[in-house]
C-alpha positions in Angstrom: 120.4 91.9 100.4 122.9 89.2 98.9 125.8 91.9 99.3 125.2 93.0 103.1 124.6 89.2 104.1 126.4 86.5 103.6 124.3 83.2 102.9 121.7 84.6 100.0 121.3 82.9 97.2 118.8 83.2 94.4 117.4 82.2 91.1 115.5 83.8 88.2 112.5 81.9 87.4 111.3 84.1 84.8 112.6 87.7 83.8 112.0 89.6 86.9 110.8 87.2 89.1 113.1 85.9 91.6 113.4 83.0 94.7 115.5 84.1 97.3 117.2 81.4 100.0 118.8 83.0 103.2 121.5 80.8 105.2 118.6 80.2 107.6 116.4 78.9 105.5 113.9 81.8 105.0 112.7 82.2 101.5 111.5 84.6 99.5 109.5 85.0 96.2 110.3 88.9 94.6 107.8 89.7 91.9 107.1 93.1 89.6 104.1 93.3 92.0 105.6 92.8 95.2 108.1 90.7 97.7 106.5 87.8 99.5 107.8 85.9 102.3 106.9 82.3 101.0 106.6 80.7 104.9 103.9 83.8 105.8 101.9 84.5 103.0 100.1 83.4 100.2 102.5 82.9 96.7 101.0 85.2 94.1 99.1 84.1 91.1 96.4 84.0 88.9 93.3 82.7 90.2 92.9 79.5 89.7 89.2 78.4 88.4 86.3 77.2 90.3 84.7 74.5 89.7 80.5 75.1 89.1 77.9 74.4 92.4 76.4 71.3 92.2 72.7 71.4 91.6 
């Protein structure tokens, strides 16, 4: 993507996972297990844990 656009930027946050920043503002989260567009959908990760009912 970076080499057919101009604007792109990115940074590694871990080893292959990547943020992506277009010119425009867009952003995107690239993962082993998938590329998310961070302004439509849900960033991936564990679940985080519940807490019991009340009773």
């Amino acid at each position: 993507m970076k080499t057919h656009r101009a604007g792109w930027a990115y940074r590694v946050l871990a080893p292959g996972v990547y943020y992506w920043r277009g010119r425009t503002g867009e952003q995107w989260l690239v993962t082993p297990g998938g590329t998310y567009a961070l302004d439509t959908q849900p960033c991936p990760g564990p679940a985080k844990p519940t807490d019991p009912p009340d009773e």
